[in-house]
C-alpha distance (Angstrom), angle and dihedral (degrees) to the residues before:
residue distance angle dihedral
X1 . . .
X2 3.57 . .
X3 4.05 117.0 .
X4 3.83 120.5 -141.0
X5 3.65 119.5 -114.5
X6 3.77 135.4 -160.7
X7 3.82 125.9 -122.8
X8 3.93 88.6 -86.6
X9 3.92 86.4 61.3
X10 4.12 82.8 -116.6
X11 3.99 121.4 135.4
X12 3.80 119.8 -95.6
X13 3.53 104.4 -140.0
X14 3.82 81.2 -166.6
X15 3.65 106.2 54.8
X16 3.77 94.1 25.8
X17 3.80 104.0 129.0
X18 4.24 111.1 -160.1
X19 3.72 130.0 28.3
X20 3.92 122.5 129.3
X21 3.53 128.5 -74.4
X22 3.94 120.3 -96.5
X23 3.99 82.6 -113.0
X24 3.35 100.9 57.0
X25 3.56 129.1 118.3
X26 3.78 92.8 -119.5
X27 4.00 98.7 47.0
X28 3.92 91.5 46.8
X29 3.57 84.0 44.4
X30 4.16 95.7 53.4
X31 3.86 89.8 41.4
X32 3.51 85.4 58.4
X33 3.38 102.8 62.8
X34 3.98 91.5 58.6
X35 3.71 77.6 62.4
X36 3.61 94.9 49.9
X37 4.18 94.9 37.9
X38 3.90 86.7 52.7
X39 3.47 98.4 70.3
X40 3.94 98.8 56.7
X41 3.81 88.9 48.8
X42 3.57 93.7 49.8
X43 3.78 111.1 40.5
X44 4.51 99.9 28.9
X45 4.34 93.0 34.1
X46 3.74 103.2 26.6
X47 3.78 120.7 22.4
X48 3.92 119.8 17.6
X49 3.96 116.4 -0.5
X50 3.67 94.5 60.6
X51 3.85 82.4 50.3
X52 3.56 94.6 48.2
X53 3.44 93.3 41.0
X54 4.12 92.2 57.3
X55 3.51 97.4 34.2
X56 3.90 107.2 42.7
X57 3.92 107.4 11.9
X58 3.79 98.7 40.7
X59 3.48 107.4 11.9
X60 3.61 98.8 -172.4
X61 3.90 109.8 102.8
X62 3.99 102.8 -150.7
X63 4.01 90.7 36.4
X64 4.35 84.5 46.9
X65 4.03 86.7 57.0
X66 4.06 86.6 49.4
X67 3.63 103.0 41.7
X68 4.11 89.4 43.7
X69 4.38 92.0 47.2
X70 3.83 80.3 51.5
X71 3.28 98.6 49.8
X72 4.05 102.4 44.2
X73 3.83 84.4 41.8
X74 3.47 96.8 66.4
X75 3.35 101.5 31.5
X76 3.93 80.2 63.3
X77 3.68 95.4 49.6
X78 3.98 94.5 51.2
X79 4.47 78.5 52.6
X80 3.86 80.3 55.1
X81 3.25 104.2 52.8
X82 3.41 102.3 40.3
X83 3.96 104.7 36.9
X84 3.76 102.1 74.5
X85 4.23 95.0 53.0
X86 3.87 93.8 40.1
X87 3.70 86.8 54.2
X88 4.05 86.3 47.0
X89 3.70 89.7 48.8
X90 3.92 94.8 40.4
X91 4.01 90.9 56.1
X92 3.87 90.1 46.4
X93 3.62 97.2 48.6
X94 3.38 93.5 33.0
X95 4.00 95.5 -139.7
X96 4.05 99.8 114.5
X97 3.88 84.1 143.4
X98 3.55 97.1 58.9
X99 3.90 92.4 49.8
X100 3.86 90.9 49.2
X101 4.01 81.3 51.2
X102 4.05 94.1 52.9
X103 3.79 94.1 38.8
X104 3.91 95.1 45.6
X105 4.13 92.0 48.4
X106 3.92 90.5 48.8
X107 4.23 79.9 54.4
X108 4.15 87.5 48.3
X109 3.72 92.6 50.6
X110 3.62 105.9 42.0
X111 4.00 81.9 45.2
X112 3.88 89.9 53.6
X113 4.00 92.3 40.0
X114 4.19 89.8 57.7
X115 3.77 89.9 69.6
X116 4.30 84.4 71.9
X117 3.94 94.8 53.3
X118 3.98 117.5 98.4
X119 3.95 134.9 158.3
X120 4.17 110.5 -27.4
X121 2.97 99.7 19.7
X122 3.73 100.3 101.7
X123 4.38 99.2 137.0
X124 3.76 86.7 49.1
X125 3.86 94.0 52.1
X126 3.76 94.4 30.3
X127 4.05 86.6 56.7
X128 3.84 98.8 51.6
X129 3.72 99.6 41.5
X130 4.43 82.8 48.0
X131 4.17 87.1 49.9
X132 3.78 96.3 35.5
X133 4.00 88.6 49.6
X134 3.89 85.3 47.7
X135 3.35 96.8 55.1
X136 4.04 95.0 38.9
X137 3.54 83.5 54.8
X138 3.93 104.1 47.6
X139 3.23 90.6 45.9
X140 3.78 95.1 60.9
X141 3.34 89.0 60.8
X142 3.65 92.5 58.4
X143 3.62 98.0 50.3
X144 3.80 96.9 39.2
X145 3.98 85.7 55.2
X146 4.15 85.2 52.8
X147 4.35 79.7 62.3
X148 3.55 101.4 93.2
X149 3.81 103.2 40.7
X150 4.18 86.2 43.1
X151 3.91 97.5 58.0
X152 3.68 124.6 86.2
X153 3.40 114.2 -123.8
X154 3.54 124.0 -53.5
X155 3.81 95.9 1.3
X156 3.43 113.1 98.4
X157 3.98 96.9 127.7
X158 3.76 92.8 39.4
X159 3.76 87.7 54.0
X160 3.83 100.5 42.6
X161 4.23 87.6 44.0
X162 4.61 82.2 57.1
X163 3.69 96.9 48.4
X164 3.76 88.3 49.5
X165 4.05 93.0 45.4
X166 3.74 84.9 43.4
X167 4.39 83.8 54.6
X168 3.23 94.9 50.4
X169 3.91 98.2 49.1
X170 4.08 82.6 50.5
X171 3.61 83.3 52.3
X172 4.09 94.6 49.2
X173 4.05 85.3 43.7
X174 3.46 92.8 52.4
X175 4.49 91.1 48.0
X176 4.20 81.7 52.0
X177 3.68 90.2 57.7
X178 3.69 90.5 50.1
X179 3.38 90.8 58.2
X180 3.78 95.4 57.0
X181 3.94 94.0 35.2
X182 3.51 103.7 30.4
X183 3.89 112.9 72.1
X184 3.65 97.0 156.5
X185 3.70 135.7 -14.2
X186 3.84 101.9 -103.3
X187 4.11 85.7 51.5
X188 4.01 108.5 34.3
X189 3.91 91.5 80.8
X190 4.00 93.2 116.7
X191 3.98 83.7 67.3
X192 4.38 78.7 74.1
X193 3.95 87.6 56.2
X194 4.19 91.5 47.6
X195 4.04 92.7 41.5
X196 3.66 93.1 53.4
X197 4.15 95.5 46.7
X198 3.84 80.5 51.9
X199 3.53 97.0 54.8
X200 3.63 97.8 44.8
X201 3.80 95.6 43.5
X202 3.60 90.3 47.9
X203 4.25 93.5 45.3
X204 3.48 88.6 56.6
X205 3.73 110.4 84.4
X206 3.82 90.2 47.9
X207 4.37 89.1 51.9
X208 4.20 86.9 61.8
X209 3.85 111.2 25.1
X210 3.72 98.6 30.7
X211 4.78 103.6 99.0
X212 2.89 125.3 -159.6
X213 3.88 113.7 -138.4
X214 3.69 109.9 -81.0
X215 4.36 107.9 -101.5
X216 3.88 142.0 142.5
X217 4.11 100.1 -91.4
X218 3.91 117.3 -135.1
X219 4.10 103.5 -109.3
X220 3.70 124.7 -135.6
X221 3.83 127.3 -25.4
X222 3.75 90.3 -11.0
X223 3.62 95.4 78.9
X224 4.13 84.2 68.3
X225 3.68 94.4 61.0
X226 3.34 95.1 27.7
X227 3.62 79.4 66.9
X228 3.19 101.8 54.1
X229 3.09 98.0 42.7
X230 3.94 93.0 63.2
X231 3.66 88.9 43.7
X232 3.88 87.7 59.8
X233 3.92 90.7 53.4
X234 3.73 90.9 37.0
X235 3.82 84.2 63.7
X236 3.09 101.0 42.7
X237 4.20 88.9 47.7
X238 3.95 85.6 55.0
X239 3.80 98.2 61.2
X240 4.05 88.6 48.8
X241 3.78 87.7 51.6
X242 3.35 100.3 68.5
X243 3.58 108.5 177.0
X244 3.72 91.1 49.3
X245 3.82 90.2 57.8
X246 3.74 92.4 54.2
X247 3.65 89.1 48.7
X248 3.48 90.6 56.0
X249 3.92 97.8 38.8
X250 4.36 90.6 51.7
X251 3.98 86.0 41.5
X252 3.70 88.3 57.5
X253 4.05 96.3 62.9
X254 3.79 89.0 40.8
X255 3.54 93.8 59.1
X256 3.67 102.5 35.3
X257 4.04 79.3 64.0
X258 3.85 93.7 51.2
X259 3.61 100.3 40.4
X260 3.71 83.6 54.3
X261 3.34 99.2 46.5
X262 3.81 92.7 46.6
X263 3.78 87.7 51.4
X264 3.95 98.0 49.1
X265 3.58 102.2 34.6
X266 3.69 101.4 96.9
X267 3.79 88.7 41.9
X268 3.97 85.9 60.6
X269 3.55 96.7 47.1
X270 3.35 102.5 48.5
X271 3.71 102.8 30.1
X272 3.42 103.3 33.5
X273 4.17 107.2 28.3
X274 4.44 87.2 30.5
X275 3.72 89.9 -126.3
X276 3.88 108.7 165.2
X277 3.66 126.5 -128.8
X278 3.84 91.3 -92.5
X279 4.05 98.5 43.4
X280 4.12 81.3 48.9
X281 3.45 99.6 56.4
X282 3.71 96.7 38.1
X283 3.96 81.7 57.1
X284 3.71 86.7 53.8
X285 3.39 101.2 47.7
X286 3.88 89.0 49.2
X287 3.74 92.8 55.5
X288 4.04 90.0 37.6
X289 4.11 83.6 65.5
X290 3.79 93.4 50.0
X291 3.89 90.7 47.8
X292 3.48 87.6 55.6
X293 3.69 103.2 51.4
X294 3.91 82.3 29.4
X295 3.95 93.8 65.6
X296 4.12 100.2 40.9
X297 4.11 89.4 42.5
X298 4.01 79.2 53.6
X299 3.66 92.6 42.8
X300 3.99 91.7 55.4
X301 3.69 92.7 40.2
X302 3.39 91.4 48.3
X303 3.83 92.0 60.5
X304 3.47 91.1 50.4
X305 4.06 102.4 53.8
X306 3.49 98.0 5.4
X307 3.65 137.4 -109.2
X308 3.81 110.6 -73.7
X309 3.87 86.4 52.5
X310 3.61 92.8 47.2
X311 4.25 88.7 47.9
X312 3.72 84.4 49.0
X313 3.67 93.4 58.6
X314 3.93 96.6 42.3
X315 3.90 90.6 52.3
X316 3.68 93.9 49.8
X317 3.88 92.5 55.2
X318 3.65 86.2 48.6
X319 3.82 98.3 59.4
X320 3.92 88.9 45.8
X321 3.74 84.5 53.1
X322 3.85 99.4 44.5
X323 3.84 85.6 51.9
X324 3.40 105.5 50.6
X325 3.89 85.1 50.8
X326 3.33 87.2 58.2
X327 3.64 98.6 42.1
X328 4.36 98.8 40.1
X329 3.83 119.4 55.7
X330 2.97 101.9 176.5
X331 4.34 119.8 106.5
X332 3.77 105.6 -118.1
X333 3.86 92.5 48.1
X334 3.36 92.6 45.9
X335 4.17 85.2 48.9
X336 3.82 89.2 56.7
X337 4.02 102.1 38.4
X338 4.17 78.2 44.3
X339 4.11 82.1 58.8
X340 3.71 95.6 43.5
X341 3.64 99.0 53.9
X342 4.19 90.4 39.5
X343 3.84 78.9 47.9
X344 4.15 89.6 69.9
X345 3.91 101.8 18.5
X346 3.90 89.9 96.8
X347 3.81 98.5 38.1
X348 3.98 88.5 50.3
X349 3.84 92.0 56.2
X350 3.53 94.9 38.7
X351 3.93 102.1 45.1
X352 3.87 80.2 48.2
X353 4.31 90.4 58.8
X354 3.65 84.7 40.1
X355 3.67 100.0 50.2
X356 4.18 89.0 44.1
X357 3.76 90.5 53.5
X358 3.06 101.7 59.7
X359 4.40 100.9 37.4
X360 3.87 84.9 47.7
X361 3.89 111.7 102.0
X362 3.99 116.9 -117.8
X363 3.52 123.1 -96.9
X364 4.01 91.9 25.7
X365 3.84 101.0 59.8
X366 3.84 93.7 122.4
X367 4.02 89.4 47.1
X368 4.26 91.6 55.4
X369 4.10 88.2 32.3
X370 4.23 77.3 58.3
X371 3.49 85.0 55.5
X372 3.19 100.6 44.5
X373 3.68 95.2 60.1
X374 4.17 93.0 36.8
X375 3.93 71.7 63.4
X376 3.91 106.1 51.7
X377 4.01 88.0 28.4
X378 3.83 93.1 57.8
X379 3.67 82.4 56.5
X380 3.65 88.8 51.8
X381 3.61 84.7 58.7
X382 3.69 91.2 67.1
X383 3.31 121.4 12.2
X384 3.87 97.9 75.9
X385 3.93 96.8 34.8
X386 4.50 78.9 53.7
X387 3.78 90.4 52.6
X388 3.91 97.4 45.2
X389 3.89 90.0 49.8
X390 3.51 98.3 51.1
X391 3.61 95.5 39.2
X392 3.38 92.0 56.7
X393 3.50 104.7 37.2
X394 4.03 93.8 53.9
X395 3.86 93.2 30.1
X396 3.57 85.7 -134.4
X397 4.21 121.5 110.8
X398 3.47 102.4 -173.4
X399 4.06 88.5 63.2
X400 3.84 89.2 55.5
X401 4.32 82.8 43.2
X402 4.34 81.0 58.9
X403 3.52 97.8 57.5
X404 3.96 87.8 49.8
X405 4.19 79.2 63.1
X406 3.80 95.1 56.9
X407 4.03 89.4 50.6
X408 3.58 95.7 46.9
X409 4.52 85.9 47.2
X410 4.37 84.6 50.2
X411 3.35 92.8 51.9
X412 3.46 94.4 44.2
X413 3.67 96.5 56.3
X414 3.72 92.9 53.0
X415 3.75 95.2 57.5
X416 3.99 89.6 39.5
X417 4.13 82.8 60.4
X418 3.79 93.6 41.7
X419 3.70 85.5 55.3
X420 3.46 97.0 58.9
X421 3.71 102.2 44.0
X422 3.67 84.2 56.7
X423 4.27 85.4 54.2
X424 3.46 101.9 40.7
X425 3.58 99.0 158.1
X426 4.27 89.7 43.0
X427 3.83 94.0 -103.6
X428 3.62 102.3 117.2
X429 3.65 108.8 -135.7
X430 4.03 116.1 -118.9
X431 3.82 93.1 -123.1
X432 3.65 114.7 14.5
C-alpha cells in the first residue's frame, strides 16, 4: 500500500494510511524485542558486569575505569563503521530482519559466554562485552528501521514511546532478579546465565513473525556495491536535507552525554557515593519505573506538539538534573535528581527514533536509521573514554559529571535552531 509523504519526501505519521495493528503478531513481536534488548543493556553495561569487571577481573579501580572506556569505545566505533553500509545493504537486499537476527544472536552469545570469565582475564572479557555491545548495537539499528512499517497508522511516536516503556520494565525485571541472584558482586555471576535466556527467549518472536516489506532482493556480490553505492547518494541526500542533518548533528552531543552517563552510572554510585549492591539497584529500579512512564508520557506528548518540542523539554530537565547532581551531595537529593533524569532518559531516546522515522525518506529508512546510529555511536566513541580520563586524572567524578552539562547545552542549541527553521514565520507548526 503506498504511504503518503510530505513535500520533504518524509513519512507523515499523521496521514500515513496502512501499518499493522497494535495486536498483531508482528507489532507484539517488535515490542518484544525492546523487552528482550533491555536486559543486556541493563545487567552487562549498567548494573553488574562493569562491577564485576572492576572488582573481580581487573581489580584495580583507576585501571577498571580505563580498560572499561576502552572497551565501550571501541565497541562503538566498530557500530560506526559498520552501521551506515549495513543499512545500505539491508535496503538493497531487502533482508533488514535477518541482519537484526545475526547481530542480536552475536549479543546473546557473547552475553551467555561472560558467565566463564573470572580474575585475569581482562582481553577475554574486554572482547565479548566489545562484540556483544556490537552486536546489541547493530541490531538496534535494524529493528528501529522495522519502526515505520510496524506502527499502525498514525502512531509512530506512541509506538516508539511503548517499546521504550516496555525496555525499561525489562530493565526493572532484570534489577529484581539481581536482588534474588545477586548476593554480592564476586558471587552474582549466574544473573549472566538468566539475562542471556531472557534475551534470547524474548528476541524470538520478532526473528519469525517480524516481514520485511515485500521487494526484488539484489543477488550475489551486487548487493555490496549496491550498497555502497546508496550509501554514497544517501550522503549526499543528507547534506541537501538540511534539517535532518542538524537533527542528527544536535542528537550527537545529546547522546554522547547519555551513553556516558548510562555507562558510568553504577561506577558513581558505588564508587564514588559507597552505595552497596542492594541500595544501587534499588536506585535503578526506581529510575527504571520513571523511564518507563517517562518514555510513553513522551510518546503521547509527542503526538500532541510534536517531537522536537517534546526533545526540547526532556533535555532541559536533564541539565537541571545533571546540575543539581553536581551541586547537592548529599543521598536523598541525589535519589530524587537520580529520578528526574531516569524520569526523561527513555522519552529522549524514544522521541529521538520517533522523530527520525518519520523525517527519514521512504524506501531508505534503514540507510538514515544507519546514520542515525553512526551519529549517536560516534558519540559512544567518546563520551565514556572523556569521562574515564578526567575522572581519573582529577580523582574527582562530579567534574567529569560537568562536562556531561555542556554536551547536553550543545545539543540543545542545535535542536532549538532546527526548531525555528521549521517556524520561520514564529507559528510553530503542529507536526514538524
Amino acid at each position: 500500500m503506498e504511504k503518503s509523504v510530505n513535500s520533504g519526501g518524509a513519512l507523515n505519521s499523521n496521514s500515513r494510511p496502512g501499518g499493522a495493528s497494535y495486536k498483531s503478531a508482528a507489532t507484539i513481536s517488535w515490542l518484544l524485542y525492546d523487552f528482550a534488548s533491555a536486559w543486556f543493556s541493563m545487567i552487562v553495561l549498567t548494573a553488574y558486569f562493569i562491577l564485576y569487571f572492576k572488582q573481580v577481573i581487573v581489580g584495580q579501580k583507576g585501571y577498571s575505569d580505563f580498560l572499561w572506556g576502552i572497551t565501550d569505545s571501541a565497541a562503538m566505533a566498530v557500530s560506526v563503521l559498520l552501521a551506515p553500509i549495513l543499512g545500505a545493504i539491508a535496503d538493497a537486499k531487502g533482508q533488514k530482519k535477518l541482519f537484526m537476527a545475526v547481530f542480536g544472536c552475536l549479543s546473546i552469545l557473547c552475553f551467555f559466554c561472560l558467565y566463564f570469565t573470572g580474575p585475569g582475564q581482562i582481553s577475554w572479557a574486554m572482547l565479548l562485552v566489545g562484540s556483544g555491545y556490537v552486536g546489541y548495537a547493530l541490531s538496534m539499528t535494524f529493528y528501529n528501521a522495522f519502526l515505520p512499517e510496524i506502527a499502525p497508522s498514525g502512531s509512530i511516536e506512541k509506538l516508539s514511546g511503548l517499546a521504550w516503556a516496555l525496555g525499561y520494565i525489562a530493565g526493572f525485571t532484570a534489577l529484581v532478579s539481581m536482588i534474588f541472584f545477586v548476593p554480592s558482586v564476586a558471587g552474582g555471576k549466574i544473573i549472566l546465565l538468566v539475562g542471556a535466556l531472557a534475551y534470547a527467549l524474548f528476541a524470538l518472536p520478532s526473528f519469525i513473525f517480524v516481514k520485511d516489506s515485500p521487494k526484488e532482493a539484489t543477488k550475489g556480490l551486487r548487493v555490496v556495491s549496491e550498497g555502497f553505492a546508496r550509501l554514497g547518494a544517501t550522503f549526499r541526500q543528507i547534506r541537501s536535507l538540511r534539517d535532518i542533518f542538524i537533527f542528527l548533528l544536535g542528537y550527537f552531543f545529546v547522546a554522547d552525554a547519555i551513553t556516558t552517563v548510562i555507562v558510568f552510572f553504577s561506577s558513581y554510585t558505588v564508587y564514588t557515593l559507597h552505595f552497596t549492591v542492594t541500595q544501587n539497584v534499588i536506585l535503578l529500579m526506581l529510575i527504571q519505573v520513571c523511564a518507563a512512564a517517562g518514555a510513553l508520557v513522551s510518546g503521547i506528548v509527542a503526538h500532541r506538539i510534536g517531537t522536537l518540542k517534546t526533545m526540547l523539554i526532556n533535555i532541559v530537565i536533564w541539565i537541571a538534573a545533571l546540575l543539581g547532581i553536581i551541586l547537592f551531595k548529599g543521598i536523598y537529593s541525589f535519589y530524587a535528581l537520580s529520578v528526574l533524569a531516569g524520569s526523561v532518559l527513555g522519552g529522549t531516546q524514544a522521541t529521538a527514533r520517533a522523530h527520525m522515522a518519520i523525517e527519514a525518506p521512504v524506501g531508505k529508512r534503514a540507510e538514515f536509521f544507519g546514520f542515525m546510529t553512526f551519529s549517536t555511536r560516534a558519540a559512544g566513541i567518546s563520551g565514556p573514554l572523556l569521562y574515564g580520563v578526567i575522572s581519573d586524572w582529577t580523582g574527582n567524578a562530579r567534574i567529569a559529571v560537568l562536562s556531561l552539562e555542556l554536551l547536553f547545552i550543545v545539543g540543545l542549541s542545535f535542536l532549538v535552531v532546527l526548531l525555528r527553521r521549521k517556524a520561520p514565520s514564529g507559528v510553530p507548526p503542529l507536526n514538524q
